[in-house]
C-alpha positions in Angstrom: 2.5 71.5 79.6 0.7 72.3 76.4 4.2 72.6 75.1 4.4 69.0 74.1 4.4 68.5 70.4 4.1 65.0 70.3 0.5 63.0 71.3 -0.6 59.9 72.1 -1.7 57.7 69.1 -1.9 54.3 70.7 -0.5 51.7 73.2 0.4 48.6 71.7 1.1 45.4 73.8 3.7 44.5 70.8 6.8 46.0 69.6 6.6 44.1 66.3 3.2 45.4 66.0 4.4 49.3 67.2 7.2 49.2 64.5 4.8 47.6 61.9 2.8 50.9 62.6 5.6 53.1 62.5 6.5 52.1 59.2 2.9 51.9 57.8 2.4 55.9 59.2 5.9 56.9 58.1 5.1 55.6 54.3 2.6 58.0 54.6 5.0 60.8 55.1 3.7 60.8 59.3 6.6 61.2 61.5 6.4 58.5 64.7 8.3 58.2 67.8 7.8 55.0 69.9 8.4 55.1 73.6 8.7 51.2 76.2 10.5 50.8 79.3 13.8 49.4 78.5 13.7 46.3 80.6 10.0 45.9 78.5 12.1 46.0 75.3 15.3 44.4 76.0 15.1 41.6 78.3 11.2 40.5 78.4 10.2 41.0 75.4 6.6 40.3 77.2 3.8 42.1 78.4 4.3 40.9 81.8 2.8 43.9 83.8 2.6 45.6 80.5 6.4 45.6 80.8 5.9 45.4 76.5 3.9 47.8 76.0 4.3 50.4 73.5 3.4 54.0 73.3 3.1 55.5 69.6 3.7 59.1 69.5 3.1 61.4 66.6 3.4 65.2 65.7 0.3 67.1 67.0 -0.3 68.8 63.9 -1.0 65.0 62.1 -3.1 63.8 64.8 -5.7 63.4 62.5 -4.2 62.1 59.7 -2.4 59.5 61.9 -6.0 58.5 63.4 -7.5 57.9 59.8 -4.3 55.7 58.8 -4.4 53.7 62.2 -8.3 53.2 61.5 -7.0 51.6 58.2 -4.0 49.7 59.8 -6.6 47.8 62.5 -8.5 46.8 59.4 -6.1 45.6 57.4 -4.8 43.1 60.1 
């Protein structure tokens, strides 16, 4: 199972939010993959249940680097 090379940044109960992220760690040369149920994404765009929730998903190997930038992203807001 350690084969994964993708991890866990954060869970986000937003999509605008997750692809706000995405694009504030992929400026930063930080490859992301986002992952929410489908009926979350496309026909309740809520967080009924936490139906909208958001998983963001970067390389293993920029784990770090993604944590820092998140830190900074938080504060920002």
């Amino acid at each position: 199972m350690n084969d994964l090379k993708y991890e866990l940044l954060i869970e986000l109960n937003s999509r605008m939010e997750a692809d706000l992220l995405k694009s504030y760690l992929e400026a930063q040369e930080i490859p992301v993959e986002l992952f929410q149920e489908a009926i979350g994404h496309n026909i309740y765009p809520v967080t009924i249940t936490g139906m909208g929730t958001v998983q963001v998903f970067v390389p293993k190997e920029k784990i770090k680097q993604a944590q820092k930038a998140l830190e900074l992203f938080l504060n920002e807001k």
